[in-house]
SEZADO-488459 format. One record per residue (C-alpha): x, y, z. Coordinates in steps of 0.1 Angstrom, whole numbers, plus 5000, padded with zeros to 4 digits. Example, Ala and Ser with C-alpha at 12.3 -4.5 7.8 and 13.67 -1.06 7.14 Angstrom:
<zator><x>5123</x><y>4955</y><z>5078</z></zator>
<zator><x>5137</x><y>4989</y><z>5071</z></zator>
This chain:
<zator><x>5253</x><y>4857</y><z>4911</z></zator>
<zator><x>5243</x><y>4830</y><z>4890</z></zator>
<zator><x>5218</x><y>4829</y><z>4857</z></zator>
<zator><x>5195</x><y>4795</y><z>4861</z></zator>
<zator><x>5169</x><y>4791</y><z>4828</z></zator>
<zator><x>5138</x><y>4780</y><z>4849</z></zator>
<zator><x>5129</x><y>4750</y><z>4826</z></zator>
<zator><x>5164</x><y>4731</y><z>4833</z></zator>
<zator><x>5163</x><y>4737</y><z>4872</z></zator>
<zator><x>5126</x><y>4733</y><z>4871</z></zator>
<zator><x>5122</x><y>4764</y><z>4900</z></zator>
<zator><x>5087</x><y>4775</y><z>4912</z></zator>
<zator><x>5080</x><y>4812</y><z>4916</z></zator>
<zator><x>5084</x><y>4805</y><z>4955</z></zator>
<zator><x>5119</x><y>4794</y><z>4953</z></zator>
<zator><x>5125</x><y>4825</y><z>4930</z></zator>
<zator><x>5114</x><y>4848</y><z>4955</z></zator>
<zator><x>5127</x><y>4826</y><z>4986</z></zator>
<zator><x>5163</x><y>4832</y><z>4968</z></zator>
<zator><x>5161</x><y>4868</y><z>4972</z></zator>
<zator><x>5143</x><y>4867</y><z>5006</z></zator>
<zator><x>5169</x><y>4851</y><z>5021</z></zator>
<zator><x>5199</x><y>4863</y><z>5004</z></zator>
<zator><x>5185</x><y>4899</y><z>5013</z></zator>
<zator><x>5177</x><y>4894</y><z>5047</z></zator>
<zator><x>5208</x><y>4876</y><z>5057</z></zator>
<zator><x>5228</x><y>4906</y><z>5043</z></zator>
<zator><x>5209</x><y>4929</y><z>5064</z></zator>
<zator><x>5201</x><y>4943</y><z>5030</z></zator>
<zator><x>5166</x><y>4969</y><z>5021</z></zator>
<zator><x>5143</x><y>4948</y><z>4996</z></zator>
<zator><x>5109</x><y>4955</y><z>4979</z></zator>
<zator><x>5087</x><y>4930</y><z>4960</z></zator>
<zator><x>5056</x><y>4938</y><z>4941</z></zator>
<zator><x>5030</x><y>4928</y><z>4915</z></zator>
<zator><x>5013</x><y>4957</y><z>4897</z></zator>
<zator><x>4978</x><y>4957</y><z>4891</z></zator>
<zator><x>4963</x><y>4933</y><z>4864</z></zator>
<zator><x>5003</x><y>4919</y><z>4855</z></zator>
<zator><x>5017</x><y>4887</y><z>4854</z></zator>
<zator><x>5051</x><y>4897</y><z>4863</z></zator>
<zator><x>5067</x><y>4902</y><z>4902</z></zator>
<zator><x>5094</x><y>4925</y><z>4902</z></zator>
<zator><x>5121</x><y>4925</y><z>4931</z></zator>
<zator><x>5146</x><y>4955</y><z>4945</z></zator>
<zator><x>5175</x><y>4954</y><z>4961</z></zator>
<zator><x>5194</x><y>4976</y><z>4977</z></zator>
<zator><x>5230</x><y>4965</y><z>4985</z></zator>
<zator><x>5247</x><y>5000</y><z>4988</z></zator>
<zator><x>5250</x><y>4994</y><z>5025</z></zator>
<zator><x>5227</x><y>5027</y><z>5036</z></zator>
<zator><x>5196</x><y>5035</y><z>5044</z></zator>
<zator><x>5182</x><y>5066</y><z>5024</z></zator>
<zator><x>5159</x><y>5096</y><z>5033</z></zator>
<zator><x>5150</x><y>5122</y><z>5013</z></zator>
<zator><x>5126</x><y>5145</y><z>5005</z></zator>
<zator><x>5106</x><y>5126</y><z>4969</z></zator>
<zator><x>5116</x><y>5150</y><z>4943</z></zator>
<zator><x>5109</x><y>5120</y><z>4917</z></zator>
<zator><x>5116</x><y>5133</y><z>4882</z></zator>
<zator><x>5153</x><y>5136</y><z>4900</z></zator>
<zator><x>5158</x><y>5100</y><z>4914</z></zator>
<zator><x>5173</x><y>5069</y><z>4901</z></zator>
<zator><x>5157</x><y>5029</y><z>4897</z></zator>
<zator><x>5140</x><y>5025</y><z>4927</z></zator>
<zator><x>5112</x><y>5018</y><z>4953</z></zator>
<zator><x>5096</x><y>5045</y><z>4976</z></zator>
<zator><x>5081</x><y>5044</y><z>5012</z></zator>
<zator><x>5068</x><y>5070</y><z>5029</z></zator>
<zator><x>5051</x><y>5070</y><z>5064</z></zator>
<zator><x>5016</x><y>5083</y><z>5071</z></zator>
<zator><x>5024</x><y>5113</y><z>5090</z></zator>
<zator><x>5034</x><y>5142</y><z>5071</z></zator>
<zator><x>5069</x><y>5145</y><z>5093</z></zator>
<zator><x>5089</x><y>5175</y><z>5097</z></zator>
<zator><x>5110</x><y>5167</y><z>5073</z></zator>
<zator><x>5091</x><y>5155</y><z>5049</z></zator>
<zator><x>5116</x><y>5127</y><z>5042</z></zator>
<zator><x>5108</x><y>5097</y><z>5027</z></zator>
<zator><x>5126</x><y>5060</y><z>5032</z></zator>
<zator><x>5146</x><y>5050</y><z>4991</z></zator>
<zator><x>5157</x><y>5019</y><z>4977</z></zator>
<zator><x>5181</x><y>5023</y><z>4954</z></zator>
<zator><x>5179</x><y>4990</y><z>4927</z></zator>
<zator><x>5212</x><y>4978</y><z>4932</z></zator>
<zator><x>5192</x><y>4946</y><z>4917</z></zator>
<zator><x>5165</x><y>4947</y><z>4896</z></zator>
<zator><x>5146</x><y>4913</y><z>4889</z></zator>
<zator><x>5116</x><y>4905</y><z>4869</z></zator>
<zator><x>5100</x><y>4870</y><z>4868</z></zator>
<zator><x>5064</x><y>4857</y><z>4851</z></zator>
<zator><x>5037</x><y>4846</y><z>4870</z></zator>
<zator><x>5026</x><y>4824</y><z>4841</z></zator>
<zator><x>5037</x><y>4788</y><z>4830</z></zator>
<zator><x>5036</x><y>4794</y><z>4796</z></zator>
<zator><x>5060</x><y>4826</y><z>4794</z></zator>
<zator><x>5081</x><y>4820</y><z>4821</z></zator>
<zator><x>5093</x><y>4782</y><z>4811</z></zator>
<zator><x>5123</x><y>4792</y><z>4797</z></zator>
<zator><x>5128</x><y>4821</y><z>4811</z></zator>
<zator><x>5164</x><y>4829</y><z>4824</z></zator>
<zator><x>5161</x><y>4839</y><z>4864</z></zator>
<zator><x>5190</x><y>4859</y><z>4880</z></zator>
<zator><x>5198</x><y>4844</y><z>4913</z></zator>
<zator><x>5216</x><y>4850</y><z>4944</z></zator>
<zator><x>5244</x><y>4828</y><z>4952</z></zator>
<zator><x>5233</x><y>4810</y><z>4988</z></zator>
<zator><x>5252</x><y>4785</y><z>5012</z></zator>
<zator><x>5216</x><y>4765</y><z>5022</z></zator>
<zator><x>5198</x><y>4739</y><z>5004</z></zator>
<zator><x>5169</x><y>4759</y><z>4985</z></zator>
<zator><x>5140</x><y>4736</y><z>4998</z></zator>
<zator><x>5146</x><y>4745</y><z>5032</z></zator>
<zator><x>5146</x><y>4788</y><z>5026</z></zator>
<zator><x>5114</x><y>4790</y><z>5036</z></zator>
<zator><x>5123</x><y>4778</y><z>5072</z></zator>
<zator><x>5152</x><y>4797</y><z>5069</z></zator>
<zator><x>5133</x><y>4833</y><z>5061</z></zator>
<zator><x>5111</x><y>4832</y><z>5092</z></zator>
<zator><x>5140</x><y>4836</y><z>5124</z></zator>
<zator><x>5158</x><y>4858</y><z>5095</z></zator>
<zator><x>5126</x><y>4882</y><z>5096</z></zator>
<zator><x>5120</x><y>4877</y><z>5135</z></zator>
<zator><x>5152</x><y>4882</y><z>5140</z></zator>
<zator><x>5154</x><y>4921</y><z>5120</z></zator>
<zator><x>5121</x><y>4927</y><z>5136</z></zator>
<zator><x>5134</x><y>4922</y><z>5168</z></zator>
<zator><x>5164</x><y>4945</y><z>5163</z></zator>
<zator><x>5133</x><y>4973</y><z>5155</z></zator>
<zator><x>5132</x><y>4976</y><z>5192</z></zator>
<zator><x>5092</x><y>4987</y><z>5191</z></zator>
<zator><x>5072</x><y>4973</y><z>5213</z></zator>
<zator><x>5035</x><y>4950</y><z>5205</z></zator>
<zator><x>5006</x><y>4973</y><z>5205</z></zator>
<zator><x>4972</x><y>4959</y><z>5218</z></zator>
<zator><x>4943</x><y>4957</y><z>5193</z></zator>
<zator><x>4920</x><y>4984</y><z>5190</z></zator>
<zator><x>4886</x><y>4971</y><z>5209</z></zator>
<zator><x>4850</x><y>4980</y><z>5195</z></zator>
<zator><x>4846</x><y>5002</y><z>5226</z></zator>
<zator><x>4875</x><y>5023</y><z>5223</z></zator>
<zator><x>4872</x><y>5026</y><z>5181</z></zator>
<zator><x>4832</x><y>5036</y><z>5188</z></zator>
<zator><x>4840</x><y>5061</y><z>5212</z></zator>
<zator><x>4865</x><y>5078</y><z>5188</z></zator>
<zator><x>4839</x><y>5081</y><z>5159</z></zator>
<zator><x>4812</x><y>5094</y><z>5182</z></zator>
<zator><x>4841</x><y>5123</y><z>5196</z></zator>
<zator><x>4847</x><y>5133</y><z>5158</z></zator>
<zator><x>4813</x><y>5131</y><z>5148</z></zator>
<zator><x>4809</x><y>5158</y><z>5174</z></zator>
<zator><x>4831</x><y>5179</y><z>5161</z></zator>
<zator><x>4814</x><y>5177</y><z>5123</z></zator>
<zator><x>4784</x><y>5185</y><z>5138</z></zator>
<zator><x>4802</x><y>5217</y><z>5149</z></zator>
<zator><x>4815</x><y>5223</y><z>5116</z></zator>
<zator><x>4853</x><y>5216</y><z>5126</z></zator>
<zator><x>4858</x><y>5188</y><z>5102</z></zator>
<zator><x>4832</x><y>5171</y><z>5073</z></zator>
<zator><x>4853</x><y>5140</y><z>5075</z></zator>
<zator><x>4875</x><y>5118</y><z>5089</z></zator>
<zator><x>4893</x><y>5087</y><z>5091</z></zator>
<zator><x>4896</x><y>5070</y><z>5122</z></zator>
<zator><x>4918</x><y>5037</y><z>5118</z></zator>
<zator><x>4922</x><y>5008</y><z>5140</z></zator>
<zator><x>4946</x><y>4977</y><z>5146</z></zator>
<zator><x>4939</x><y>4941</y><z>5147</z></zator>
<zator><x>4970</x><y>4918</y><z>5164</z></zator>
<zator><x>4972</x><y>4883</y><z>5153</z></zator>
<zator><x>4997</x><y>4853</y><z>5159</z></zator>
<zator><x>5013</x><y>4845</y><z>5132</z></zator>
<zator><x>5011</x><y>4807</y><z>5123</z></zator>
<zator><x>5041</x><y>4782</y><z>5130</z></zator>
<zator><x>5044</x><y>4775</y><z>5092</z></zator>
<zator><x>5040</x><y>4810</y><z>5079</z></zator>
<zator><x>5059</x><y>4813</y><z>5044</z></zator>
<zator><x>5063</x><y>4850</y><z>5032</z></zator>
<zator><x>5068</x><y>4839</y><z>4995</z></zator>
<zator><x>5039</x><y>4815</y><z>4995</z></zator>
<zator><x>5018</x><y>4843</y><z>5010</z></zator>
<zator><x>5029</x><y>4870</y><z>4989</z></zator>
<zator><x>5024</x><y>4848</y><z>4957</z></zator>
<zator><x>4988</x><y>4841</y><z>4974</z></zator>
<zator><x>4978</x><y>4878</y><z>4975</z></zator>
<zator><x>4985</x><y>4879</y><z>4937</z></zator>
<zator><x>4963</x><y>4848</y><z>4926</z></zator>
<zator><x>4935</x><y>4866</y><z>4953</z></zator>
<zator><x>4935</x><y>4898</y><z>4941</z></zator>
<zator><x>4945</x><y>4905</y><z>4904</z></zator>
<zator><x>4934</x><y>4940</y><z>4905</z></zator>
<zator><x>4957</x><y>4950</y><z>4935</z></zator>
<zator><x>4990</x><y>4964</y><z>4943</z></zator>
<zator><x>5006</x><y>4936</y><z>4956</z></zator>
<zator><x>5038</x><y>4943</y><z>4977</z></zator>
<zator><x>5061</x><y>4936</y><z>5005</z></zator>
<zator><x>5091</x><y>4956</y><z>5018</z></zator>
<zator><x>5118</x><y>4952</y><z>5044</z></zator>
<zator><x>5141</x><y>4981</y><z>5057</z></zator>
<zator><x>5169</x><y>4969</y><z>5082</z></zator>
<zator><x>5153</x><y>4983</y><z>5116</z></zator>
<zator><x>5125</x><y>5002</y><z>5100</z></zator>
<zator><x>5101</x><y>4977</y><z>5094</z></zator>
<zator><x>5085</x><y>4948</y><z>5077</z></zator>
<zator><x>5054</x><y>4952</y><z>5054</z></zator>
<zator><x>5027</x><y>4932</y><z>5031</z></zator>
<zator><x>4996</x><y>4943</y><z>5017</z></zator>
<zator><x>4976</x><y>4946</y><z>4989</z></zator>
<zator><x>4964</x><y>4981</y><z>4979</z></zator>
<zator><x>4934</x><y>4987</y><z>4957</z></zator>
<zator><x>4944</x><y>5028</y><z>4952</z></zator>
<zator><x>4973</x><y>5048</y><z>4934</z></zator>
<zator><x>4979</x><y>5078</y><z>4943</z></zator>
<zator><x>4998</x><y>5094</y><z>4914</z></zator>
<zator><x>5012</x><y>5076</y><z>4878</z></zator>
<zator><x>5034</x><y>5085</y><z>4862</z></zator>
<zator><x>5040</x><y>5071</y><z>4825</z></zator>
<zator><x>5055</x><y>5089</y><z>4791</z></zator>
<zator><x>5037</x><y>5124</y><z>4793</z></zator>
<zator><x>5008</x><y>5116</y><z>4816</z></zator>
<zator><x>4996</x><y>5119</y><z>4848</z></zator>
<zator><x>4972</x><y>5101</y><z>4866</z></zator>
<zator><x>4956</x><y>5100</y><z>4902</z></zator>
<zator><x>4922</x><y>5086</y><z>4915</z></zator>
<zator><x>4896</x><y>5095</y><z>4942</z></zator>
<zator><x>4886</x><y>5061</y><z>4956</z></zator>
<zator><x>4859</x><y>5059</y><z>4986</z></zator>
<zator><x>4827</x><y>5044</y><z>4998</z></zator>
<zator><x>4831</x><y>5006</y><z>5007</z></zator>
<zator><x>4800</x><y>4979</y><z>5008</z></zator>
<zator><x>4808</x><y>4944</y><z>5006</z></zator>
<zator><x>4809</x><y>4927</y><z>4973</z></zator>
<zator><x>4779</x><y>4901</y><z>4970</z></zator>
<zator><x>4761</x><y>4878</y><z>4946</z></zator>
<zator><x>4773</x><y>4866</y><z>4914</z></zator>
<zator><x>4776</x><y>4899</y><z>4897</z></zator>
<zator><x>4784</x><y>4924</y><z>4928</z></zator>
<zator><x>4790</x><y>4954</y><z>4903</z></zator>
<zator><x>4758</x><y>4950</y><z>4885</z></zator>
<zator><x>4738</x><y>4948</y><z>4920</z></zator>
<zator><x>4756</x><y>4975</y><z>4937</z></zator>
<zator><x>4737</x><y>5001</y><z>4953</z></zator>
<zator><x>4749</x><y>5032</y><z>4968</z></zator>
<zator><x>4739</x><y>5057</y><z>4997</z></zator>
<zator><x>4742</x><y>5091</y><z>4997</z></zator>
<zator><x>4767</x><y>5088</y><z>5029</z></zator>
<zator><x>4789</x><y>5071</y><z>5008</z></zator>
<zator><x>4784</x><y>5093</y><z>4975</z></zator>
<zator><x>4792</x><y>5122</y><z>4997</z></zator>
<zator><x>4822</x><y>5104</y><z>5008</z></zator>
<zator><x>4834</x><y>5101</y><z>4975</z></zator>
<zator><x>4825</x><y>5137</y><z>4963</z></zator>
<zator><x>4847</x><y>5148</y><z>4987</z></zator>
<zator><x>4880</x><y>5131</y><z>4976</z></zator>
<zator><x>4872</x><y>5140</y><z>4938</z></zator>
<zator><x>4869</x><y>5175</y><z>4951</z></zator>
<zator><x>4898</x><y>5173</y><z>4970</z></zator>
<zator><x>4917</x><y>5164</y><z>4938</z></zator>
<zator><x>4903</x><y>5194</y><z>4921</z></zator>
<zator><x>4914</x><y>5219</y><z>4945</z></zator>
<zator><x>4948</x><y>5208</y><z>4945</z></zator>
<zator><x>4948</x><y>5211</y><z>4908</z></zator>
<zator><x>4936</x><y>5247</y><z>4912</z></zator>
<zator><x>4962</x><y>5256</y><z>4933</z></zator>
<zator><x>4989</x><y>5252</y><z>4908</z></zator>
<zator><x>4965</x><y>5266</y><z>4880</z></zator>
<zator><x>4961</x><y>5236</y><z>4863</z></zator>
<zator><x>4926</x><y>5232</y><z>4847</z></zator>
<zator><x>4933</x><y>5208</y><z>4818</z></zator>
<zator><x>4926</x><y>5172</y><z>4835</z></zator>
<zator><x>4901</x><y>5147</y><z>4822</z></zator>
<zator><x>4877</x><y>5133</y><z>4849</z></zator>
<zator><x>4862</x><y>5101</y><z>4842</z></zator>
<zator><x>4838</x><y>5083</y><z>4864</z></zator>
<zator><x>4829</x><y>5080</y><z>4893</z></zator>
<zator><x>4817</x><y>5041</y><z>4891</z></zator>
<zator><x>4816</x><y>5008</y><z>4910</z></zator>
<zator><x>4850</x><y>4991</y><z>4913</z></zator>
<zator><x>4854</x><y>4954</y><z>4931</z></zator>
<zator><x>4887</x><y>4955</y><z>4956</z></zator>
<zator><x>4888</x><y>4913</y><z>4963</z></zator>
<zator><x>4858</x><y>4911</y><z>4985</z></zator>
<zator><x>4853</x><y>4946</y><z>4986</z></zator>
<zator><x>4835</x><y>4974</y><z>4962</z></zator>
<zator><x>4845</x><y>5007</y><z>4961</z></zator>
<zator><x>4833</x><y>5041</y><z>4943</z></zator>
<zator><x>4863</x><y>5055</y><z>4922</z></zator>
<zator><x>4869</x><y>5088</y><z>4899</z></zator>
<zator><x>4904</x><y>5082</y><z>4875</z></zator>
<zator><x>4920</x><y>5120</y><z>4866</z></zator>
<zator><x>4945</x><y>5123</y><z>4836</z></zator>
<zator><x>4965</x><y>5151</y><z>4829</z></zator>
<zator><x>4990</x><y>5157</y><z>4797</z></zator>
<zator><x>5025</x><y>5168</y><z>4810</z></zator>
<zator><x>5035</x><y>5179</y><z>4786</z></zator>
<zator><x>5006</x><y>5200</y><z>4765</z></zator>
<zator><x>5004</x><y>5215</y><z>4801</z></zator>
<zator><x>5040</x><y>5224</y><z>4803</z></zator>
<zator><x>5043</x><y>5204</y><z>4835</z></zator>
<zator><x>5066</x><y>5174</y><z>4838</z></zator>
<zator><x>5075</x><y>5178</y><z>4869</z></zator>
<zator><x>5037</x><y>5175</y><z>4885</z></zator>
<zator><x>5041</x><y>5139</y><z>4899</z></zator>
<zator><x>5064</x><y>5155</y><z>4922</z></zator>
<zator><x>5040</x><y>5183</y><z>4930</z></zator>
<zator><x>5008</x><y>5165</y><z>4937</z></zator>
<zator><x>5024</x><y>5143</y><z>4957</z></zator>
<zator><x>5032</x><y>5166</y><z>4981</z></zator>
<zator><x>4998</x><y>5183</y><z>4975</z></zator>
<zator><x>4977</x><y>5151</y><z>4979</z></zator>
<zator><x>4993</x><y>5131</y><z>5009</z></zator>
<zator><x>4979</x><y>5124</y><z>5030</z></zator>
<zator><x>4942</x><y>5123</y><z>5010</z></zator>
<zator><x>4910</x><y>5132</y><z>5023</z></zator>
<zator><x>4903</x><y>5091</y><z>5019</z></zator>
<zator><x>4927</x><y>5086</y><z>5048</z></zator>
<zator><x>4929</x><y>5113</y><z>5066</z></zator>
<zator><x>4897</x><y>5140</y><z>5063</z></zator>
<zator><x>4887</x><y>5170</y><z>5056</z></zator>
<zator><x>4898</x><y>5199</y><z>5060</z></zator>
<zator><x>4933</x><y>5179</y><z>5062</z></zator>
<zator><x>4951</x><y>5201</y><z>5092</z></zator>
<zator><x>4919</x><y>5194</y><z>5118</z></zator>
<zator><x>4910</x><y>5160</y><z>5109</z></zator>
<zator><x>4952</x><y>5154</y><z>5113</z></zator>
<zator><x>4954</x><y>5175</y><z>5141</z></zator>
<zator><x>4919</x><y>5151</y><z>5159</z></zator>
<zator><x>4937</x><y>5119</y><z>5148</z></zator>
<zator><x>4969</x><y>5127</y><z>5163</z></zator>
<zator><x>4956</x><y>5136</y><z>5195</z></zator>
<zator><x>4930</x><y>5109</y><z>5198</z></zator>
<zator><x>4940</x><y>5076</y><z>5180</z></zator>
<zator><x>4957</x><y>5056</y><z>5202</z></zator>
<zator><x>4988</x><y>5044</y><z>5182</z></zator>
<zator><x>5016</x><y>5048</y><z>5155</z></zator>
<zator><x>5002</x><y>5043</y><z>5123</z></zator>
<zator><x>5040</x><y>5037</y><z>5106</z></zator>
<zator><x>5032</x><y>5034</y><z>5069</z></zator>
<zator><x>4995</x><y>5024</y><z>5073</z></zator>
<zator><x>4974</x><y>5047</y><z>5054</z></zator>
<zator><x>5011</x><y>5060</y><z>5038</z></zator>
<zator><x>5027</x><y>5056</y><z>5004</z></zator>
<zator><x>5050</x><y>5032</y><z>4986</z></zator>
<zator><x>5060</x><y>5023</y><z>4952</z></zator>
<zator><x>5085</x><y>5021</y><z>4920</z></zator>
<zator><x>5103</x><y>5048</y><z>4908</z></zator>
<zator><x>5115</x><y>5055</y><z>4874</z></zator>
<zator><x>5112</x><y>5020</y><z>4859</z></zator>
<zator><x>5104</x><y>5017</y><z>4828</z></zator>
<zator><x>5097</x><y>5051</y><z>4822</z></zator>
<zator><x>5071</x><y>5049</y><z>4849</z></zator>
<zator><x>5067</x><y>5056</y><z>4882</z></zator>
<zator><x>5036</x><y>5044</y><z>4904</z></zator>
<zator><x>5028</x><y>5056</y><z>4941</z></zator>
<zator><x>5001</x><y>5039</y><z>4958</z></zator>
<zator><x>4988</x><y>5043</y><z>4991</z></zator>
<zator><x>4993</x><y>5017</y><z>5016</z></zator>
<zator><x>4965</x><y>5001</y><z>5026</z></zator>
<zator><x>4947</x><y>4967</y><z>5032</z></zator>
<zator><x>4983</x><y>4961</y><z>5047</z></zator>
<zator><x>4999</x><y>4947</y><z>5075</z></zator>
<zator><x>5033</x><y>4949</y><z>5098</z></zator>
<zator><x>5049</x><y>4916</y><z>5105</z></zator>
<zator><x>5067</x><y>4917</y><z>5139</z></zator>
<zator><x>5082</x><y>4890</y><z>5153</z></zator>
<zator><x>5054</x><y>4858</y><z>5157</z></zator>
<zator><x>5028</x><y>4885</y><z>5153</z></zator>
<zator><x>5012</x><y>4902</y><z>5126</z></zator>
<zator><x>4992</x><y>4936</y><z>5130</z></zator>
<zator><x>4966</x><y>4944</y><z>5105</z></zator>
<zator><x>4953</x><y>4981</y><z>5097</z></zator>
<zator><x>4921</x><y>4998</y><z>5088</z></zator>
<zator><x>4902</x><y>5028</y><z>5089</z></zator>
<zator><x>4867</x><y>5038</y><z>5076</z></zator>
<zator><x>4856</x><y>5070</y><z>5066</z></zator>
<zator><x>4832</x><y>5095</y><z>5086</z></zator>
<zator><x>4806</x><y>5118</y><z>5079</z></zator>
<zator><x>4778</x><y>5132</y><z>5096</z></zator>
<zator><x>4757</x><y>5104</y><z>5083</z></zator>
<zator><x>4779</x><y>5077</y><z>5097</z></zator>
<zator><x>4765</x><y>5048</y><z>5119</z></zator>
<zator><x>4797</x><y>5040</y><z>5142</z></zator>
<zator><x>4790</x><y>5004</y><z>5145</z></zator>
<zator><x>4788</x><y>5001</y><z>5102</z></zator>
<zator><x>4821</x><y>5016</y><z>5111</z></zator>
<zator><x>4835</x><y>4995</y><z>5127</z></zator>
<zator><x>4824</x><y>4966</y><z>5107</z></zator>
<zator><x>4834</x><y>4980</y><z>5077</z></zator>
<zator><x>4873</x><y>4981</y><z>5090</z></zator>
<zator><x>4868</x><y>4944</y><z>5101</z></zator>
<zator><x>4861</x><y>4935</y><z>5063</z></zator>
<zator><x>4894</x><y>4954</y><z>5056</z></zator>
<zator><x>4915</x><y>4942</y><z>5078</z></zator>
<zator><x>4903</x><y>4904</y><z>5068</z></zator>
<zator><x>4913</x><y>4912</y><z>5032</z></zator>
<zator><x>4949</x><y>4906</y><z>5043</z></zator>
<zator><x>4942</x><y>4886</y><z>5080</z></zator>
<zator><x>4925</x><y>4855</y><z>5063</z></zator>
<zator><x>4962</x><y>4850</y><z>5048</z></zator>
<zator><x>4977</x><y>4849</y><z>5081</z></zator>
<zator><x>4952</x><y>4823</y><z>5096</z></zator>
């Protein structure tokens, strides 16, 4: 390893993050990247122990690290671990990070060309994957499926569910995974921004707009976030108006919250909201909860929501068992960690879970976007579907 001070060697954030990129990828090593929300700073892991981890997130109990958990709630409840081997931190602004000294990865390649260098690096573990390219979902088949649940709410079987679908694009000759990741961050401040890479698991980016549970000191924190209209005019927030389809919507995942907090007898939780939130394009209805661990007696309730709360009504329906049980008999493909979790553990006295959407799975020249839209009885399934094409272009238009 070697310590460079940024204003001698005069190195962009790209060639920061291309460093780590490549020195990861070539040792076949696991590696996370992210932004938090309304930060200047990216933060890299990696994991160098030679392993790949699963276990079940008991977080209070696990070292430095970065989570990632599929959407599925699998038998063994197991999720995929990072141990920070490496921890790195660098600014996203000129004026703190001039002389700011960057921990480096030694590398046997002139730096300018890493970029060109990343790309067969990545094709080449996503190759090794051994899954095979899934067809996009078409309007027909994504229609059908809404009308077939709707059915079943009209029955009284489910009051909601979220159908999701798949867009597959080519990805362009001159793609540049740092460029694009650093892209995401100028585009939307507000967001999650992140990318991971697990030897023969898969490859991820995506910028997520929800948490699912903080973490921090003696607080806990989670948030019901549903309803989705475009964001318009000058001032979106000021001129949003909302229908009582997606109000209903919303309800539900606040309630959903509540109940969960019943269930372990916890009834001391400040609710604040719900109000109009803007997602990059994108505005959302959102409900923040707080709870005090420790006037509560309960430090260990990230842990215990967690498993509680995933997968949330937002992504998966309500009541959670038939709206899983509908989706896993009717959707058409493997959502991997679409509409699953991810995030840093125990850094900083904090630890951050978000859920993973307006993501996407890079596999070899391709790329395949996710969405999925929430239904009610008061759902139009063509506003469905066009609602999961304005997600799925929140990350696509960076791939164009």
């Amino acid at each position: 390893m070697k310590t460079l001070t940024k204003n001698n060697t005069h190195l962009h954030q790209d060639q920061i993050l291309n460093h780590w990129l490549y020195a990861a990828l070539l040792g076949n090593h696991p590696i996370a990247v992210w932004r938090r929300p309304d930060s200047h700073e990216v933060e890299i892991i990696v994991d160098s122990s030679g392993s790949i981890k699963r276990l079940i997130p008991e977080l209070e109990q696990l070292p430095k690290g970065f989570i990632v958990h599929p959407f599925a709630d699998q038998s063994d409840e197991k999720a995929y671990f990072l141990e920070a081997s490496k921890h790195i931190k660098f600014s996203l602004r000129p004026d703190l990070s001039e002389n700011e000294e960057i921990e480096l990865p030694e590398i046997s390649i002139d730096p300018k060309t890493l970029n060109l260098a990343i790309k067969p690096l990545l094709n080449e573990a996503i190759e090794n994957q051994g899954r095979s390219l899934q067809a996009s979902t078409t309007m027909e088949d994504f229609e059908e499926l809404v009308k077939k649940g709707m059915a079943l709410i009209k029955e009284g079987v489910m009051s909601k569910f979220v159908p999701a679908r798949t867009i597959i694009q080519g990805l362009p000759e001159d793609f540049d995974l740092a460029k694009t990741f650093l892209n995401l961050c100028q585009e939307y401040p507000k967001a999650f921004v992140n990318f991971f890479h697990i030897p023969k698991v898969g490859s991820w980016i995506g910028a997520t707009p929800e948490t699912l549970i903080c973490t921090k000191g003696k607080y806990f924190q989670t948030m019901a976030l549903a309803g989705t209209q475009p964001a318009i005019g000058p001032d979106p927030l000021a001129n949003a108006g909302w229908r009582q389809k997606e109000i209903a919507e919303q309800a539900l995942v606040s309630r959903y919250i509540v109940n969960n907090f019943k269930k372990i007898r916890l009834r001391e939780y400040k609710e604040i909201g719900p109000k109009t939130v803007q997602a990059g394009s994108l505005l959302h209805l959102r409900s923040d909860f707080e709870v005090d661990m420790e006037a509560t007696n309960f430090p260990q309730l990230g842990s215990v929501m967690l498993k509680l709360l995933h997968p949330t009504s937002a992504v998966c329906g309500s009541p959670r068992q038939e709206a899983m049980e509908f989706l896993a008999q009717y959707e058409t493909f493997d959502r991997s960690f679409f509409a699953g979790y991810l995030g840093p553990v125990n850094i900083e006295d904090q630890t951050t879970i978000y859920v993973n959407l307006r993501t996407a799975q890079l596999q070899g020249d391709h790329v395949i976007l996710y969405a999925g839209a929430g239904v009610t009885e008061d759902s139009v399934p063509e506003k469905e579907w066009e609602e999961t094409s304005l997600k799925c272009n929140i990350i696509g238009k960076f791939f164009q």
